[in-house]
Structures are given as structure tokens and as C-alpha cells.
PDB file of the backbone (N, CA, C, O) and the ligand in Angstrom, with CONECT records:
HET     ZN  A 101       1
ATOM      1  N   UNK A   1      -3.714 -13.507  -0.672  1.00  0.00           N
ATOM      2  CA  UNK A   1      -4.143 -14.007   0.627  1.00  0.00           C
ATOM      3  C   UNK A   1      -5.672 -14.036   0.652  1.00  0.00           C
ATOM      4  O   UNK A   1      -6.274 -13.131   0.074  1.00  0.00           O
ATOM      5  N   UNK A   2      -6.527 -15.266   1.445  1.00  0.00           N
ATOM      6  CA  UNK A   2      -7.923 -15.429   1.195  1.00  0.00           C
ATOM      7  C   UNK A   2      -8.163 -15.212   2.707  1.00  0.00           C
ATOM      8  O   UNK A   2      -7.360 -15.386   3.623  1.00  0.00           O
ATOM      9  N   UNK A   3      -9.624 -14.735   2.775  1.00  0.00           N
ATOM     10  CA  UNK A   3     -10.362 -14.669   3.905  1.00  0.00           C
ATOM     11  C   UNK A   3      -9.795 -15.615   4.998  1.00  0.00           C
ATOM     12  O   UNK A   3      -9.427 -15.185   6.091  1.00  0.00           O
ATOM     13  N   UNK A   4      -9.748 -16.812   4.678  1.00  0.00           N
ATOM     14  CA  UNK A   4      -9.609 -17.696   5.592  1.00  0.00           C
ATOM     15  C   UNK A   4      -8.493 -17.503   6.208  1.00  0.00           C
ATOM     16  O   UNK A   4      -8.557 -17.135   7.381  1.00  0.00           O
ATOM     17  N   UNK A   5      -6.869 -17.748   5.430  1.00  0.00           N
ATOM     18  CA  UNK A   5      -6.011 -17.330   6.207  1.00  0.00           C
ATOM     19  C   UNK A   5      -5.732 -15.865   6.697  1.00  0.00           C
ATOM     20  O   UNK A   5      -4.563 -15.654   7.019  1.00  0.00           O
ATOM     21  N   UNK A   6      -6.455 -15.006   6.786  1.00  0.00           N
ATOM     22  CA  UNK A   6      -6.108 -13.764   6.949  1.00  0.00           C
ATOM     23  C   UNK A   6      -6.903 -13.745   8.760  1.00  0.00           C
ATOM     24  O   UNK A   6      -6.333 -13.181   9.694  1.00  0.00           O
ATOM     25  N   UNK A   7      -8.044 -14.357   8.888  1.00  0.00           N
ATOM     26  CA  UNK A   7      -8.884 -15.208  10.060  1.00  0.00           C
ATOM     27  C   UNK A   7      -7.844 -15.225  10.892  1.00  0.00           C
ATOM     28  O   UNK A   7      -7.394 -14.466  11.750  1.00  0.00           O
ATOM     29  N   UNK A   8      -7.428 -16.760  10.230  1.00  0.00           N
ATOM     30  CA  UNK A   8      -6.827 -17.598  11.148  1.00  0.00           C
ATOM     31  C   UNK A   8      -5.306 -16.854  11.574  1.00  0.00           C
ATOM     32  O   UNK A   8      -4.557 -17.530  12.279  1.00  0.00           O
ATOM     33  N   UNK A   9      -4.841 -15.436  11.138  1.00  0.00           N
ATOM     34  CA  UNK A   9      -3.714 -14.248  11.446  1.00  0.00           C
ATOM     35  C   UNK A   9      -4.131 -13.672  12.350  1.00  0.00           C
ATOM     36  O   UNK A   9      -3.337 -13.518  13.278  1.00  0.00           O
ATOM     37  N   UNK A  10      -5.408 -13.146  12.496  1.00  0.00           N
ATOM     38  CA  UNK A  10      -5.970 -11.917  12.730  1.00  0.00           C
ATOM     39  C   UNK A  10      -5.585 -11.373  14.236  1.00  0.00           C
ATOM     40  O   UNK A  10      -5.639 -10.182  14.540  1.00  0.00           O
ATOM     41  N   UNK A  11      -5.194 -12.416  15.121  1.00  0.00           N
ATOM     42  CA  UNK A  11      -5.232 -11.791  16.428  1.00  0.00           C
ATOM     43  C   UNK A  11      -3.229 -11.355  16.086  1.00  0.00           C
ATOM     44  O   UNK A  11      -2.758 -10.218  16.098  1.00  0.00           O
ATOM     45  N   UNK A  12      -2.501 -12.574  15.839  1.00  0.00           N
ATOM     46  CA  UNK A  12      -0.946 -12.152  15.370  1.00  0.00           C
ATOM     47  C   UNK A  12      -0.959 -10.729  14.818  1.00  0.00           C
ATOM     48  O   UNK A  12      -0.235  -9.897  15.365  1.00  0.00           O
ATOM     49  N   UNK A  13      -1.770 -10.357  13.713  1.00  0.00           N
ATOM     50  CA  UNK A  13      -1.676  -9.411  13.137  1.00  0.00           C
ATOM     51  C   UNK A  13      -1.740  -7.885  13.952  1.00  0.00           C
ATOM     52  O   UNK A  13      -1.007  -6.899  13.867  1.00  0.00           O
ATOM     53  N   UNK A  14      -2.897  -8.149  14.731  1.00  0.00           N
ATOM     54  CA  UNK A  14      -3.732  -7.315  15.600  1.00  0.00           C
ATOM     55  C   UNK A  14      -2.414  -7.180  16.719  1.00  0.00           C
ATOM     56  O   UNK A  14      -2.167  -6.070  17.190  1.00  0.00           O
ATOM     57  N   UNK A  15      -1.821  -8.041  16.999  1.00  0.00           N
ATOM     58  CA  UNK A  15      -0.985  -7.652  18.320  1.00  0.00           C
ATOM     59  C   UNK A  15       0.498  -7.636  17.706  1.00  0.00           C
ATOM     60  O   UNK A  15       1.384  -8.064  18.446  1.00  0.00           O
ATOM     61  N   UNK A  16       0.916  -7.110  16.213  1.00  0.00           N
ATOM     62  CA  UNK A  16       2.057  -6.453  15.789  1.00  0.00           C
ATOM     63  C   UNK A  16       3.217  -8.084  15.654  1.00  0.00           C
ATOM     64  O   UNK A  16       4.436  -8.242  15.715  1.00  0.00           O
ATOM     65  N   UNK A  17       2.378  -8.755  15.510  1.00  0.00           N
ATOM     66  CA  UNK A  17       3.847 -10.059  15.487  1.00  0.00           C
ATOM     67  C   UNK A  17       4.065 -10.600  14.086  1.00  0.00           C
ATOM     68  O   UNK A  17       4.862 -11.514  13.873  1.00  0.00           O
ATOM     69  N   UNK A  18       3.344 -10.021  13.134  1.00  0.00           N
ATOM     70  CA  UNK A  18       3.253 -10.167  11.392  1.00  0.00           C
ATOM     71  C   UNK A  18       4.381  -9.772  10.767  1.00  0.00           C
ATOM     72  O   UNK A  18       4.149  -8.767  10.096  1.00  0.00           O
ATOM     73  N   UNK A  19       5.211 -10.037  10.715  1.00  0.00           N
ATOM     74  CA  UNK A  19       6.543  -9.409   9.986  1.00  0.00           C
ATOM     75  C   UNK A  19       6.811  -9.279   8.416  1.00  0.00           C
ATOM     76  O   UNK A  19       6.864 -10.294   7.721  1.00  0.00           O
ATOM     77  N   UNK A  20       6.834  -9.105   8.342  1.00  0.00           N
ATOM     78  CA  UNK A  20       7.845  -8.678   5.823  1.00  0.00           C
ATOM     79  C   UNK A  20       6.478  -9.123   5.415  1.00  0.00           C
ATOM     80  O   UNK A  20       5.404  -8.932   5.986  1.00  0.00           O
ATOM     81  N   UNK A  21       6.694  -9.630   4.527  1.00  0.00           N
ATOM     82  CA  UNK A  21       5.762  -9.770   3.070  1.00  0.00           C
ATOM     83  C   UNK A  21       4.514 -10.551   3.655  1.00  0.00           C
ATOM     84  O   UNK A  21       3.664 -10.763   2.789  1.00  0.00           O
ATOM     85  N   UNK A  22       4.233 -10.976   4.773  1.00  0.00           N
ATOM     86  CA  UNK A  22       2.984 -11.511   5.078  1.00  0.00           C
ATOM     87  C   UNK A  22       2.574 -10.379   5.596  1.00  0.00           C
ATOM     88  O   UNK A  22       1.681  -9.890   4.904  1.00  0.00           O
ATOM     89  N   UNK A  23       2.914  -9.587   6.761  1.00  0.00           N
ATOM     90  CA  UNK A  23       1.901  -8.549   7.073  1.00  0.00           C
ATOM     91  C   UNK A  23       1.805  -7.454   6.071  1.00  0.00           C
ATOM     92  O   UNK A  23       0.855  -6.677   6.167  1.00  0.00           O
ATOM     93  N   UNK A  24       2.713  -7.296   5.087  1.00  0.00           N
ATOM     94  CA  UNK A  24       2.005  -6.198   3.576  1.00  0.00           C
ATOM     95  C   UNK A  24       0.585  -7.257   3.387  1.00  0.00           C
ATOM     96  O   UNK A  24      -0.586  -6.977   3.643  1.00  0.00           O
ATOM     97  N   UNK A  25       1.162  -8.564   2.845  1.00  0.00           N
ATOM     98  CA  UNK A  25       0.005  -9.188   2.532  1.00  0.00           C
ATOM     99  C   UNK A  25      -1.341  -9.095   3.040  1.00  0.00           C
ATOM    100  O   UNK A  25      -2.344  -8.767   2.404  1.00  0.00           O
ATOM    101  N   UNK A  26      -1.251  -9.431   4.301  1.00  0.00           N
ATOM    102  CA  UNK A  26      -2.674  -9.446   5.597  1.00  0.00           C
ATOM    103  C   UNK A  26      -2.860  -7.799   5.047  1.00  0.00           C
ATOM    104  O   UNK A  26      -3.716  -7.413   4.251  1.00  0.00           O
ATOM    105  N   UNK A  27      -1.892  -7.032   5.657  1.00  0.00           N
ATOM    106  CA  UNK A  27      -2.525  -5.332   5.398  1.00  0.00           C
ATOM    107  C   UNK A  27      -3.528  -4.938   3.910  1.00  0.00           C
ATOM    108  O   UNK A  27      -4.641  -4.420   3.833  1.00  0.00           O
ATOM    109  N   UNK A  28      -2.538  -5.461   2.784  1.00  0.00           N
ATOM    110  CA  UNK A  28      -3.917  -5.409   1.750  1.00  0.00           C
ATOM    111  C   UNK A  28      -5.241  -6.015   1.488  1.00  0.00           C
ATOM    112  O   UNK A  28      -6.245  -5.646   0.879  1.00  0.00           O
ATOM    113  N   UNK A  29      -4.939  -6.960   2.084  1.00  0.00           N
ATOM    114  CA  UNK A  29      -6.171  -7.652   1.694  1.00  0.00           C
ATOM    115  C   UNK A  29      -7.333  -7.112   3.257  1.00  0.00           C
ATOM    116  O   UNK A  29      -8.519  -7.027   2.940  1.00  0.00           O
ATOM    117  N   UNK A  30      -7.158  -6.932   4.091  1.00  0.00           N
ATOM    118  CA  UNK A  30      -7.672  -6.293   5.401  1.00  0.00           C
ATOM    119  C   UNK A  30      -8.280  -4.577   4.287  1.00  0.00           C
ATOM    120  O   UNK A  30      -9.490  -4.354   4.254  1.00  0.00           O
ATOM    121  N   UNK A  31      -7.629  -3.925   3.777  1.00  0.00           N
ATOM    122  CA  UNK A  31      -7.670  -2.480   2.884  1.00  0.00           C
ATOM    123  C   UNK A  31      -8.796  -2.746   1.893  1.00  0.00           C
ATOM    124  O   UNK A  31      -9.392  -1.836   1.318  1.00  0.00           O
ATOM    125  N   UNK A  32      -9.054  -4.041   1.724  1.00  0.00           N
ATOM    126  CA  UNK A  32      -9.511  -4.292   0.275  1.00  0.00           C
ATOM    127  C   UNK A  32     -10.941  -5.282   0.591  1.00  0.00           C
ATOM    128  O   UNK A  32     -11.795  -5.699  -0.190  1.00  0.00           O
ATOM    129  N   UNK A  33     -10.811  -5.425   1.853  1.00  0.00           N
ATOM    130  CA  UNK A  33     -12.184  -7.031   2.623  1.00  0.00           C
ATOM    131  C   UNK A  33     -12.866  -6.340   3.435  1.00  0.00           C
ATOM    132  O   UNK A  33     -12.312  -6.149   4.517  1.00  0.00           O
ATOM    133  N   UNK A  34     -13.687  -5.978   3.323  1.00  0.00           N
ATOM    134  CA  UNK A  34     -14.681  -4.650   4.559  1.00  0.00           C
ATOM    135  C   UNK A  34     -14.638  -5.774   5.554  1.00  0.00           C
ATOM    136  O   UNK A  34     -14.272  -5.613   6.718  1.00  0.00           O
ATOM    137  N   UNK A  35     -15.014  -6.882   5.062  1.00  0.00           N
ATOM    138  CA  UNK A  35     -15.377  -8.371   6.452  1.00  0.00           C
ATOM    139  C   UNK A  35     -14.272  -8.878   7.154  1.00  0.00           C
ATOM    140  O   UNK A  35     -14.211  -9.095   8.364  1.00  0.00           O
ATOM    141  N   UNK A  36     -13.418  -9.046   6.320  1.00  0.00           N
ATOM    142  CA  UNK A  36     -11.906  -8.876   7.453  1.00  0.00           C
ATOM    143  C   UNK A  36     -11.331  -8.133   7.915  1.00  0.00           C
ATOM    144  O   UNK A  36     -10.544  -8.449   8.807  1.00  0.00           O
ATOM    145  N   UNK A  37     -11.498  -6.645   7.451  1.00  0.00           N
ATOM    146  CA  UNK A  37     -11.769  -5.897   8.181  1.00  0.00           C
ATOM    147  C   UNK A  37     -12.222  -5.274   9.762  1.00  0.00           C
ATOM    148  O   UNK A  37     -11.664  -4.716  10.706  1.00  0.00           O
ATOM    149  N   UNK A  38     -13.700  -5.790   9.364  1.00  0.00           N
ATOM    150  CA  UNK A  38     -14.686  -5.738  10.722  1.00  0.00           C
ATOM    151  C   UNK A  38     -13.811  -6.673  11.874  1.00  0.00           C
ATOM    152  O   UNK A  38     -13.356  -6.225  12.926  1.00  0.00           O
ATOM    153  N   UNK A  39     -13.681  -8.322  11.312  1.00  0.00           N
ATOM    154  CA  UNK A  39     -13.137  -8.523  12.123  1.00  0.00           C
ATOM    155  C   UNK A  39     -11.381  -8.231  12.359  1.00  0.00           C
ATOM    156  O   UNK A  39     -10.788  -8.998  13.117  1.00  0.00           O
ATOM    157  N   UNK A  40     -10.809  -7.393  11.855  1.00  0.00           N
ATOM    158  CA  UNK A  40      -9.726  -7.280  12.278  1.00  0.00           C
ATOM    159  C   UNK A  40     -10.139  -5.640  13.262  1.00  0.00           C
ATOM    160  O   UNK A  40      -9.470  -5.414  14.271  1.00  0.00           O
ATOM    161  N   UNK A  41     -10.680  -5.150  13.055  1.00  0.00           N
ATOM    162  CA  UNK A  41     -10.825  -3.598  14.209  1.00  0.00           C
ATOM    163  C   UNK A  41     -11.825  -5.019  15.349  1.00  0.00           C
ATOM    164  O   UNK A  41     -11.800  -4.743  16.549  1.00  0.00           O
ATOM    165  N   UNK A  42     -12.454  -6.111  15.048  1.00  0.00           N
ATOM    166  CA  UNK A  42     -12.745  -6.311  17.018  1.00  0.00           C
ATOM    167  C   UNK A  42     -11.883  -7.331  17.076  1.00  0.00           C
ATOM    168  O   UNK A  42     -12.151  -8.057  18.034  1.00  0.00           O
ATOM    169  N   UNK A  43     -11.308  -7.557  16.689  1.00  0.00           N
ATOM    170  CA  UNK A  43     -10.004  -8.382  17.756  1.00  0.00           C
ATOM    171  C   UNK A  43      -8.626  -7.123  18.110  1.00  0.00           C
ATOM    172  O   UNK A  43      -7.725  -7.277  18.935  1.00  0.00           O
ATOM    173  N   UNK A  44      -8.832  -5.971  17.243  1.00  0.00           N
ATOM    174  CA  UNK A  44      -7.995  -4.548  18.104  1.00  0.00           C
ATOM    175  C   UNK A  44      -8.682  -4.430  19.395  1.00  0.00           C
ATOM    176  O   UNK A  44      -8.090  -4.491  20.473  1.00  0.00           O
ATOM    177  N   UNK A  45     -10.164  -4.230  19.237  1.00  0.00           N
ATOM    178  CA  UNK A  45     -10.817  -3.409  20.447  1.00  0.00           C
ATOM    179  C   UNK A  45     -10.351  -4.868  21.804  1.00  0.00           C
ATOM    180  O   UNK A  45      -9.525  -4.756  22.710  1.00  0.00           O
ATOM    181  N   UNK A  46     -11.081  -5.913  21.528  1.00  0.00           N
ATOM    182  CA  UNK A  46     -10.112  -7.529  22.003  1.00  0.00           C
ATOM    183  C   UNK A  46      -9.039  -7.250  22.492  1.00  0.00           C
ATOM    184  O   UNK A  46      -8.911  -7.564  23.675  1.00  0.00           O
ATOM    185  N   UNK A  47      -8.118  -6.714  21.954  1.00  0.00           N
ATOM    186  CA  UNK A  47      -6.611  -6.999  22.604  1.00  0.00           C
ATOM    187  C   UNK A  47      -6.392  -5.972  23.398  1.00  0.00           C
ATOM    188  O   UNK A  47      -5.668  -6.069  24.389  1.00  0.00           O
ATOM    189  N   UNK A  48      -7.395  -4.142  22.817  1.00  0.00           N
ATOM    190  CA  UNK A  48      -7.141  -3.403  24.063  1.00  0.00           C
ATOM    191  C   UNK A  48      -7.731  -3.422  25.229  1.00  0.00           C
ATOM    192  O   UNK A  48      -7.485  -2.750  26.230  1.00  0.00           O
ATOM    193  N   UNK A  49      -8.761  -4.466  24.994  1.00  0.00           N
ATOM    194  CA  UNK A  49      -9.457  -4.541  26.588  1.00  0.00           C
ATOM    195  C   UNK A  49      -8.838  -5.369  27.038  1.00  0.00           C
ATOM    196  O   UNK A  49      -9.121  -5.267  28.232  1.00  0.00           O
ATOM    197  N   UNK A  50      -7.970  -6.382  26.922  1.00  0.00           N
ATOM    198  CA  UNK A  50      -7.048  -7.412  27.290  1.00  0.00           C
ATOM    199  C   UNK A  50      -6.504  -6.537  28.288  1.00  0.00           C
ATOM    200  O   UNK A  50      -6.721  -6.524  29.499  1.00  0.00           O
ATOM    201  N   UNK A  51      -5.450  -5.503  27.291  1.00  0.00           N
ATOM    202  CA  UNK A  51      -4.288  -5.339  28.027  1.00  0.00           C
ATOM    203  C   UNK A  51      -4.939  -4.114  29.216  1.00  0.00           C
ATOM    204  O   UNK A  51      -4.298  -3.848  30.233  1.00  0.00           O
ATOM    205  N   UNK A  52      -5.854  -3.661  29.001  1.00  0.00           N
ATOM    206  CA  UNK A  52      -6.427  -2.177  29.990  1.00  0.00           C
ATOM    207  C   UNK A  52      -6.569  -3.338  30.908  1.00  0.00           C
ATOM    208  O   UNK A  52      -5.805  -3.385  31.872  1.00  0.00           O
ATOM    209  N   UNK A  53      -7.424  -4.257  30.739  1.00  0.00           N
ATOM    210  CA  UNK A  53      -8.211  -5.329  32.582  1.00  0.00           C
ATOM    211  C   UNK A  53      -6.724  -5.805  32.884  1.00  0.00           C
ATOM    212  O   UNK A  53      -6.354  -5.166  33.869  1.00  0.00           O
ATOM    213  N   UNK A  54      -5.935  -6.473  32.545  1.00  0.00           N
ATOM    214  CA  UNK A  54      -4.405  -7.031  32.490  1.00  0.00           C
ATOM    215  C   UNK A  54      -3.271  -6.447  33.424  1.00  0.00           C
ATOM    216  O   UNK A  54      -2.624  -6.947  34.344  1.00  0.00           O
ATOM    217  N   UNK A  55      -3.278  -4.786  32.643  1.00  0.00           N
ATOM    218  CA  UNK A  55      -1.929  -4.403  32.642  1.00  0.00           C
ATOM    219  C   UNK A  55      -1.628  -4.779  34.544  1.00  0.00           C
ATOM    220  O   UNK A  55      -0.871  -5.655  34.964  1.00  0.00           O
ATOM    221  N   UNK A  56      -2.401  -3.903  35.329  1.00  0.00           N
ATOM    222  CA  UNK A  56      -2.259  -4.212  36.784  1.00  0.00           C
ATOM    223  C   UNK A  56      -2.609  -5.764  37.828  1.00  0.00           C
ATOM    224  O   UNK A  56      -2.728  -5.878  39.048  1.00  0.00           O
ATOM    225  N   UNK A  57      -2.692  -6.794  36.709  1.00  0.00           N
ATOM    226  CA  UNK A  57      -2.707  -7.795  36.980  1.00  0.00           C
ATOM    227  C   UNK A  57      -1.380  -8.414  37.552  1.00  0.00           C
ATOM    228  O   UNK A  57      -0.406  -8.216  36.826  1.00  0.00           O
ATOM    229  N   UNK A  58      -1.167  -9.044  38.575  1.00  0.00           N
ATOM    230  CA  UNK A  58       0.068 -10.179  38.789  1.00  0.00           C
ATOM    231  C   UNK A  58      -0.363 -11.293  39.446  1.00  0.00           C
ATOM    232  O   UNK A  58      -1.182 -11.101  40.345  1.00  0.00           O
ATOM    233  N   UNK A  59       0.102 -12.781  39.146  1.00  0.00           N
ATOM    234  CA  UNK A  59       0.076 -13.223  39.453  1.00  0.00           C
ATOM    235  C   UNK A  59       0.755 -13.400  40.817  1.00  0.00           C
ATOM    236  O   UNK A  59       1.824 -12.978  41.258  1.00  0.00           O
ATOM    237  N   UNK A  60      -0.564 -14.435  41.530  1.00  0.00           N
ATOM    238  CA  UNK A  60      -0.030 -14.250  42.920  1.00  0.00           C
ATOM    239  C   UNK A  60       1.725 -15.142  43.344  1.00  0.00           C
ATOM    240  O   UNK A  60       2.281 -15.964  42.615  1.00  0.00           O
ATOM    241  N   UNK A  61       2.181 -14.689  44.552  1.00  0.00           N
ATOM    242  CA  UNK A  61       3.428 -14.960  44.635  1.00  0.00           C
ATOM    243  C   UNK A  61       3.240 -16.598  44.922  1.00  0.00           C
ATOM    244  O   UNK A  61       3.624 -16.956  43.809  1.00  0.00           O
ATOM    245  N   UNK A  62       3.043 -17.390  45.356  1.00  0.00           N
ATOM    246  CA  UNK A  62       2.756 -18.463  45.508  1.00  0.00           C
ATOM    247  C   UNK A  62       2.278 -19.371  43.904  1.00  0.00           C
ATOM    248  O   UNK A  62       2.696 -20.505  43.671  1.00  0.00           O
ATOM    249  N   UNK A  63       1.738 -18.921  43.346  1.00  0.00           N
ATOM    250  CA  UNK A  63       1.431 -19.733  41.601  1.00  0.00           C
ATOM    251  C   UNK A  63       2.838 -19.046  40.947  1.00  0.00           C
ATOM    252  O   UNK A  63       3.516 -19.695  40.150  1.00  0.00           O
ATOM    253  N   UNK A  64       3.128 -17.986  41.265  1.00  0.00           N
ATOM    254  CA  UNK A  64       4.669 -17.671  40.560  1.00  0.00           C
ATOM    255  C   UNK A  64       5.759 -18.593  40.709  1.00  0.00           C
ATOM    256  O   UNK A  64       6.462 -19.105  39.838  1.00  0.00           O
ATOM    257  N   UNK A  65       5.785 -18.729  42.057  1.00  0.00           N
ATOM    258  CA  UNK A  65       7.146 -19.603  42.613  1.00  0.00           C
ATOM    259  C   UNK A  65       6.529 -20.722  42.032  1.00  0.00           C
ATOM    260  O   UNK A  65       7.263 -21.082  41.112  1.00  0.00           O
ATOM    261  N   UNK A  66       5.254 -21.668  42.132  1.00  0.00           N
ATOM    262  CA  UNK A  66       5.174 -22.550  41.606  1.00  0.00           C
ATOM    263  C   UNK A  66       5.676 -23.209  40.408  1.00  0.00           C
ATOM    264  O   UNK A  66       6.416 -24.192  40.362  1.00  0.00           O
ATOM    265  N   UNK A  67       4.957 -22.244  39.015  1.00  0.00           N
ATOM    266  CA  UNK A  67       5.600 -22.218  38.005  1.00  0.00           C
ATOM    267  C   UNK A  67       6.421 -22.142  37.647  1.00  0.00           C
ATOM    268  O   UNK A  67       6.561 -22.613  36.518  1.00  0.00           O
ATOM    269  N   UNK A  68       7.862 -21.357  38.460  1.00  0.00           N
ATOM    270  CA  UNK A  68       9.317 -21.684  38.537  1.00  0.00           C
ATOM    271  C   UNK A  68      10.068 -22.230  38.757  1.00  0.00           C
ATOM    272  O   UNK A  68      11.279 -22.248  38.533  1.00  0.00           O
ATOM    273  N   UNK A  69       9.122 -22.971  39.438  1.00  0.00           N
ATOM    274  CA  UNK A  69       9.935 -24.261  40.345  1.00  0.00           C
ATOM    275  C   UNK A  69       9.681 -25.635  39.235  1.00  0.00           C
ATOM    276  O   UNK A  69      10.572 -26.458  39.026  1.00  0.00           O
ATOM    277  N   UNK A  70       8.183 -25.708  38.527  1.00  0.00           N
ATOM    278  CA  UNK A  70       8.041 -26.861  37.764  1.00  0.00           C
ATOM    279  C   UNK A  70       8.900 -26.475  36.515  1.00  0.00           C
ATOM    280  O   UNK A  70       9.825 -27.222  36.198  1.00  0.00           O
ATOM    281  N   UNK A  71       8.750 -25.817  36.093  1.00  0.00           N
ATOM    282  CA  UNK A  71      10.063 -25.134  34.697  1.00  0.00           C
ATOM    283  C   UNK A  71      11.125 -25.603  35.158  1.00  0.00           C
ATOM    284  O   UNK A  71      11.423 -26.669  34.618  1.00  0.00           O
ATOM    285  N   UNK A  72      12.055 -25.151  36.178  1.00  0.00           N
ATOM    286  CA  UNK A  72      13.340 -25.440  36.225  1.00  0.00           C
ATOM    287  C   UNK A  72      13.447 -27.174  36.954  1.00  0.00           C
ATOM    288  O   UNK A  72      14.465 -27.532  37.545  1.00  0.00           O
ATOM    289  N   UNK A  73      12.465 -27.917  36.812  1.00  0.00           N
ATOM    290  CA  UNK A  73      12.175 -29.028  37.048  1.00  0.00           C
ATOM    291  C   UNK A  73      11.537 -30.110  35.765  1.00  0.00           C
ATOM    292  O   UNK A  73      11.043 -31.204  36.035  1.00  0.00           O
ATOM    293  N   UNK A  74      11.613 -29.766  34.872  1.00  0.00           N
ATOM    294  CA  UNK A  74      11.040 -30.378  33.679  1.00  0.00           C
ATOM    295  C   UNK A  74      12.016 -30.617  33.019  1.00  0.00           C
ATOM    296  O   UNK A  74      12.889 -29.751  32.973  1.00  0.00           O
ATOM    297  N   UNK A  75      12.209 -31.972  32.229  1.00  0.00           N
ATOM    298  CA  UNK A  75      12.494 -31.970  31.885  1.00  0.00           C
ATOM    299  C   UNK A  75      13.105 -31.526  30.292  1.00  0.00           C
ATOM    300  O   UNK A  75      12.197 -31.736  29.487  1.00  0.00           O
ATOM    301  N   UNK A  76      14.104 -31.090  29.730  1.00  0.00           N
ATOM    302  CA  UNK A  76      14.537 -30.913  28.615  1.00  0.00           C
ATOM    303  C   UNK A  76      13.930 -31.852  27.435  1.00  0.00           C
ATOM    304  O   UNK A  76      14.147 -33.064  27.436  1.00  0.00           O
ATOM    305  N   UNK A  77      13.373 -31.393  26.709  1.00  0.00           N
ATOM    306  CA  UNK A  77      13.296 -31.870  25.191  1.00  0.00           C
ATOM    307  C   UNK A  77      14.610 -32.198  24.339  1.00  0.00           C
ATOM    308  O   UNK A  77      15.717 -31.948  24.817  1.00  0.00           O
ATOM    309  N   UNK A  78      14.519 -32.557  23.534  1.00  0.00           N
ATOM    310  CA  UNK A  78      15.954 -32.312  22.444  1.00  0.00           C
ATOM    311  C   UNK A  78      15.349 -31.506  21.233  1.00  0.00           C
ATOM    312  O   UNK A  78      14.237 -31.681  20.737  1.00  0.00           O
ATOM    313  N   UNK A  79      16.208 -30.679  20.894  1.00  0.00           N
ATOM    314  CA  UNK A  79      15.951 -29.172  20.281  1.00  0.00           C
ATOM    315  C   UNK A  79      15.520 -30.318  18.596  1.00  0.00           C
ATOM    316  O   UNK A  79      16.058 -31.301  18.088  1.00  0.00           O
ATOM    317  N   UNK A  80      14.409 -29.547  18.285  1.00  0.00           N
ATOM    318  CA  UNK A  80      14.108 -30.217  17.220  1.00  0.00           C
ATOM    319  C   UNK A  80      13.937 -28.809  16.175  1.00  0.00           C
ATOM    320  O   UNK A  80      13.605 -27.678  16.533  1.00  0.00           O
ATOM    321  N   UNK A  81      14.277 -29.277  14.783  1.00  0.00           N
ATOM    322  CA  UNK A  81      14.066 -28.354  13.537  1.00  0.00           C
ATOM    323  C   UNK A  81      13.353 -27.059  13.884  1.00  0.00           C
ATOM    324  O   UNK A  81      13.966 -25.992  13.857  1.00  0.00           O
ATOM    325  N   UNK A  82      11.933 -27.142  14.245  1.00  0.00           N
ATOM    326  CA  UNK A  82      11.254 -26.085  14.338  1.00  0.00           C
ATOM    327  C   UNK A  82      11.549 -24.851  15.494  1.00  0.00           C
ATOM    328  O   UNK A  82      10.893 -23.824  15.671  1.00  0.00           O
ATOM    329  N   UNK A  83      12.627 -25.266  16.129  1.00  0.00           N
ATOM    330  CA  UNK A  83      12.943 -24.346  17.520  1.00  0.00           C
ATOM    331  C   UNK A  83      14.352 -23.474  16.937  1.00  0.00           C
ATOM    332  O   UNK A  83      14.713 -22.438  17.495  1.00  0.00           O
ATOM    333  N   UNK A  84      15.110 -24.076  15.689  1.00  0.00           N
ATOM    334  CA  UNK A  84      16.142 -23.570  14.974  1.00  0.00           C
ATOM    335  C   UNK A  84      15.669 -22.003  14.061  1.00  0.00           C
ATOM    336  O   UNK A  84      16.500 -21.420  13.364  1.00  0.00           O
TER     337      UNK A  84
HETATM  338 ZN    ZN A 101     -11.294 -11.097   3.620  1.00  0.00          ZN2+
END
């Protein structure tokens, strides 16, 4: 795995969604890259200030119902390959 794609992982990685042989992968090469590294501890510190400003966040009741109402109002796609 090269710098670049390990980048373009880094926040997936950082927020635990890396699964089997790619996140061993990302993990060594992160063990072994001081620079992907660096940036993989600030997109950690990134995601915990996310979720600390976040956690007591809700959206207000009025943009909620909104968004529920256009969802169950949209139309259907037809399920294509990549959703299988
Ligand atoms: Zn690297």
C-alpha cells in the first residue's frame, strides 16, 4: 500500500470502517510511514472533536420531519450491481 492510497483511507480508517486485509494493510504501512502517520493521529484528534461538539447535537424537529417526508417521497432507483 502507497502513501497515496493510505490518504485517500485515512478518515475510513480513523473511524474503524477498514475491515480484513486492507486495514492490516493501512495498519502497516501507517507503523512503518512517520507521514501517514502524522496524518493518520490528526484526522483521530478530527473525528474526536467531531463527535465531543456532535454528540449533544439534534437536529431540529422541523428539518427532521422534512427529511422524512422527502425520503419517503423520492423516488426509487432500480437496485444496481454496486448496492448487491
Ligand atoms: Zn505513507
Amino acid at each position: 500500500m502507497h502513501c497515496r492510497r493510505v490518504r485517500s483511507a485515512i478518515f475510513l480508517f480513523a473511524d474503524g470502517q477498514l475491515a480484513g486485509e486492507l486495514r492490516v494493510a493501512f495498519r502497516h504501512h501507517v507503523d512503518t510511514c512517520p507521514h501517514c502517520l502524522r496524518e493518520l493521529e490528526a484526522a483521530e484528534r478530527l473525528l474526536a472533536l467531531l463527535r465531543r461538539r456532535c454528540r449533544r447535537e439534534h437536529a431540529p424537529e422541523h428539518l427532521r420531519t422534512r427529511v422524512v417526508t422527502l425520503l419517503a417521497s423520492a423516488p426509487r432507483r432500480p437496485m444496481e450491481e454496486e448496492d448487491v
